[in-house]
C-alpha positions in Angstrom: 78.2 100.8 81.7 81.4 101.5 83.9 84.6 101.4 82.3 87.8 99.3 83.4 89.3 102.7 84.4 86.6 104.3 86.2 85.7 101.3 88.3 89.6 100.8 89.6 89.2 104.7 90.2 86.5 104.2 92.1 88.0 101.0 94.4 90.9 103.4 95.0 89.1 106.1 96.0 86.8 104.0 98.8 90.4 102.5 99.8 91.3 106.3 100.7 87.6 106.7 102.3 88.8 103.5 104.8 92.1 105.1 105.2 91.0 108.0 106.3 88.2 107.0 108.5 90.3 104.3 110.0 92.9 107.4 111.6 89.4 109.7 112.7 88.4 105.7 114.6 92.2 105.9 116.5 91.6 110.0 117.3 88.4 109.3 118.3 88.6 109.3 122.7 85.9 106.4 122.6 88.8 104.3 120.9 91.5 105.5 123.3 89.7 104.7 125.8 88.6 101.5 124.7 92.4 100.4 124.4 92.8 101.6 127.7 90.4 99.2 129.3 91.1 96.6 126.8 95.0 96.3 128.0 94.1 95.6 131.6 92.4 92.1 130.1 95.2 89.7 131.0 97.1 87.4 127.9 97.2 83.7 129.4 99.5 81.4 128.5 99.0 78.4 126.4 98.6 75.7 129.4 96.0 78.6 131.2 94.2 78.9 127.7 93.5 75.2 127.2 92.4 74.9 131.4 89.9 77.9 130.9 88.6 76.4 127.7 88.1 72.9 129.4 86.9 74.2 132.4 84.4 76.9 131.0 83.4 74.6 128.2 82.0 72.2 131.5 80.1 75.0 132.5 78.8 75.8 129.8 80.4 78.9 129.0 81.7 80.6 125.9 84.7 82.8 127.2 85.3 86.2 126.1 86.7 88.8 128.8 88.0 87.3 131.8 88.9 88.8 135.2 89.4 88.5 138.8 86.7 89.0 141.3 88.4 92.0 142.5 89.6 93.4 139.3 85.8 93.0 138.1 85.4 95.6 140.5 87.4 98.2 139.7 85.0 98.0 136.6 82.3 98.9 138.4 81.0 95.1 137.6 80.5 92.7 140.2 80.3 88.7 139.6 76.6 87.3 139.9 75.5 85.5 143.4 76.5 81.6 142.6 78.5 81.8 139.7 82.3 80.0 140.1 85.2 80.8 139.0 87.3 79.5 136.2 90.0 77.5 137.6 93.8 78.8 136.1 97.3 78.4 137.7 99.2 81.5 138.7 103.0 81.6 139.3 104.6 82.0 142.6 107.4 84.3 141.6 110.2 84.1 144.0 113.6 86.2 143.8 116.8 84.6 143.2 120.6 85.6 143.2 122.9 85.1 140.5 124.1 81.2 141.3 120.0 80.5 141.5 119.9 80.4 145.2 117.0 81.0 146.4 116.5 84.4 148.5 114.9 85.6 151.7 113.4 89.4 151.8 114.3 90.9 155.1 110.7 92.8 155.8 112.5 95.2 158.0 115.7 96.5 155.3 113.5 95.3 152.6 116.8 93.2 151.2 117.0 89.9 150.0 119.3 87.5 152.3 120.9 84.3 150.8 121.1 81.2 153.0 123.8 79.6 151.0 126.2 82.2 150.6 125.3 84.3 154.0 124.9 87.7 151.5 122.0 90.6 151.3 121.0 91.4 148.3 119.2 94.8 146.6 117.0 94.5 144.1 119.3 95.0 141.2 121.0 92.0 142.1 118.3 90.0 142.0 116.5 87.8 139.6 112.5 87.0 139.6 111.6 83.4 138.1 108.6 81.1 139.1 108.9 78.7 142.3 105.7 76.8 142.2 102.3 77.5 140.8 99.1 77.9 142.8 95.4 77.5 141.9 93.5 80.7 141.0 90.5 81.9 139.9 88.7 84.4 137.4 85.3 84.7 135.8 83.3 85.8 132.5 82.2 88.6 131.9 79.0 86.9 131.1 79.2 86.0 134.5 79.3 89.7 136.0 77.2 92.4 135.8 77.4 96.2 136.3 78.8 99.1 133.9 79.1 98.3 130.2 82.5 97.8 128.5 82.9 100.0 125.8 82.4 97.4 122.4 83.9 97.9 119.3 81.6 97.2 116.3 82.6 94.9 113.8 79.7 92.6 112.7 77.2 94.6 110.7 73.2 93.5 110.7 71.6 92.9 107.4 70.5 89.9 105.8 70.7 91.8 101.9 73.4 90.3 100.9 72.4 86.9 100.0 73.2 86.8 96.1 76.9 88.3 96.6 77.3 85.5 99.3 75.8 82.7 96.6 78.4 84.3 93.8 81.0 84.2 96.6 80.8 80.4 97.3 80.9 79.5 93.4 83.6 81.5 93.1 85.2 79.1 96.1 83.9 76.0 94.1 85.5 77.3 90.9 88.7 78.1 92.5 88.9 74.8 94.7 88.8 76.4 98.2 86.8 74.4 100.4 84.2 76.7 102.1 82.7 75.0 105.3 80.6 77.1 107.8 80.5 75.9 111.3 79.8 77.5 114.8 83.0 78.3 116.0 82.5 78.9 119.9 85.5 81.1 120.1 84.7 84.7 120.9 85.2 87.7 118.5 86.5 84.8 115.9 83.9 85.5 112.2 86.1 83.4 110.0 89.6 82.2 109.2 91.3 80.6 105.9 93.5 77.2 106.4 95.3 76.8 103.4 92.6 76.0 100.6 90.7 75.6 103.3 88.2 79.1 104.3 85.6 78.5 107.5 83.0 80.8 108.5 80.6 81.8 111.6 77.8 80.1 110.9 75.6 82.4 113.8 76.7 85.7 112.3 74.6 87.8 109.8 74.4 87.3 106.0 75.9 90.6 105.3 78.6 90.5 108.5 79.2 86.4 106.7 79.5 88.1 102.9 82.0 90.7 104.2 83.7 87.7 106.3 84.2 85.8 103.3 85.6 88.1 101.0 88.4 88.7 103.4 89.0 85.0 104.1 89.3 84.9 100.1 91.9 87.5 99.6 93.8 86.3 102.6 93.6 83.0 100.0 94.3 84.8 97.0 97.1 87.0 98.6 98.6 85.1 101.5 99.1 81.3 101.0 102.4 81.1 100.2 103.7 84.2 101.4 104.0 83.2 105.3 107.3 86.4 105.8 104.5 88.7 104.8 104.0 91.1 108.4 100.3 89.8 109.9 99.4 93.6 110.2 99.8 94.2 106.6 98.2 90.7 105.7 94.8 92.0 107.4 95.5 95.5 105.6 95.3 93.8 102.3 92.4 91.2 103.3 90.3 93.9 105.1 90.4 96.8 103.0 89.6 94.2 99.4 86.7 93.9 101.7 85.8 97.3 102.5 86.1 98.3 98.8 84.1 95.0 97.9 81.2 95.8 100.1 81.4 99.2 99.5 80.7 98.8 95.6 77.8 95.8 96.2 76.3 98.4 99.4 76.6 96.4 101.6 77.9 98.2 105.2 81.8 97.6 106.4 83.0 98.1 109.4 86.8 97.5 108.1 88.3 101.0 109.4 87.2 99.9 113.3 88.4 96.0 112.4 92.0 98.0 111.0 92.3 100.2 114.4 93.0 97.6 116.1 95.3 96.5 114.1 97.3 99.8 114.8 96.8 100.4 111.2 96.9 103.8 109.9 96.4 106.3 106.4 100.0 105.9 105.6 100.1 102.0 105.9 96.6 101.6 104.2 97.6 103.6 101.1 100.8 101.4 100.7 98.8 98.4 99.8 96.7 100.5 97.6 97.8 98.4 93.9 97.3 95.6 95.3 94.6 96.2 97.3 92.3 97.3 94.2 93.6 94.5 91.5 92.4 92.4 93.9 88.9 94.1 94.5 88.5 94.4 90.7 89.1 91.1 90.0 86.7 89.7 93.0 83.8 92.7 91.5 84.1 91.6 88.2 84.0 87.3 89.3 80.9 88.4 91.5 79.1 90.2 88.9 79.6 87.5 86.7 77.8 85.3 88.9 75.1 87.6 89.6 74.1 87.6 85.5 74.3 84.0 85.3 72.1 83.7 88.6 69.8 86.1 86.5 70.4 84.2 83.5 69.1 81.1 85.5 66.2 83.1 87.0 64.8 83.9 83.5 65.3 80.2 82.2 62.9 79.2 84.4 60.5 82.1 84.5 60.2 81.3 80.8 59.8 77.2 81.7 56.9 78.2 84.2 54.9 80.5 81.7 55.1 77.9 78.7 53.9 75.1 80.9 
């Protein structure tokens, strides 16, 4: 039987296995590469973000990775014969001076002239802000085809995993957090915790929804009422009392890919290592005590089925 002491040596010593495979993921050229292709992807603003979601929710589409025609392109992916484009509003930057007049480029000395106050301008003089907006449009990559973007894995197949998950959600019922699983139609998104509130992909795999959970609970456990807390070193904590949690139940991680992209790194990992492991132990020890009584149960009514 494993000892207090040997089972916290063991947690810490799979927190320095995630440490260190989580710098070979950012060495790795497949992962600078991937960051490379991933920052061309443009951030849209809140008003864009709710117009994409309305307008791709019409047709029917679950957005992920969105483009331009002609940036789609210069990905070697081209956008399928019939499909429209997601409807977004682009700013039309203008230049200004100083007093916010508005300024005329001269396209033959390239300066900026200013109606108002009969002056040419240079570009450090100038000021860029939004005049107008116009309509634009980009597309899914489910709508294109060509060459594959490079994928980071995260989810994990398996379907073994079933009695941790079971222990998992008692251990929600005992504690009061409300476990709910839905479909959550929003791409790359496996779970997320609201309060006492934890919700879960309901279309993801037993073992990728085990490994899910047990971060949304230490994000619970950890992070309620400490809001100041960095978000980079909130998904250290919550990701590696994963990693170690899976890792002692076998059941695969993919926490040092899921902690790249957080920028996370050896150094950063091993600072959260005491918290990191009282928090593994104590979810081990609560999920191996619902595994015995689920046994305990199991026996009950083996014994029930042979006396009848």
């Amino acid at each position: 039987m494993q000892t207090p002491h040997e089972l916290e040596t063991q947690i810490k010593n799979t927190i320095k296995q995630l440490a260190e495979l989580t710098d070979k993921t950012k060495a790795s050229a497949f992962f600078k590469n991937y960051l490379t292709i991933m920052s061309r992807f443009h951030k849209y603003s809140m008003h864009n973000q709710m117009l994409i979601l309305i307008h791709a929710l019409s047709m029917k589409i679950n957005p992920t990775k969105l483009m331009g025609f002609q940036q789609w392109n210069s990905f070697e992916r081209k956008v399928k014969r019939g499909q429209k484009g997601i409807a977004i509003l682009i700013p039309i930057i203008s230049k200004y001076d100083k007093f916010l007049h508005r300024l005329k480029r001269n396209p033959d000395t390239r300066l900026y002239f200013c109606d108002t106050c009969k002056k040419y301008y240079g570009d450090n003089f100038t000021t860029e802000l939004a005049s107008g907006f116009k309509a634009g449009y980009v597309f899914d990559i489910s709508q294109t085809e060509g060459k594959p973007l490079p994928e980071i894995e995260i989810t994990v197949d398996g379907e073994n995993s079933i009695h941790i998950l079971n222990a998992l959600e008692k251990f929600c019922e005992k504690n009061r957090i409300i476990l709910q699983y839905k479909q959550l139609g929003i791409a790359n998104l496996y779970g997320y915790t609201s309060g006492d509130k934890i919700v879960i992909s309901e279309t993801d795999t037993t073992d990728t929804k085990t490994a899910t959970l047990i971060h949304e609970i230490a994000h619970n456990l950890l992070h309620k009422e400490n809001h100041e807390m960095p978000k980079q070193q909130r998904e250290i904590q919550a990701e590696a009392v994963s990693f170690a949690v899976c890792n002692y139940f076998g059941i695969e991680s993919k926490g040092f890919n899921y902690l790249a992209l957080y920028d996370a790194d050896y150094k950063k990992i091993m600072e959260n290592l005491e918290v990191v492991s009282g928090t593994s132990k104590m979810l081990i020890n609560n999920i191996k005590k619902g595994l015995i009584k689920e046994t305990e149960i199991g026996k009950e009514e083996q014994e029930m089925a042979v006396e009848v």
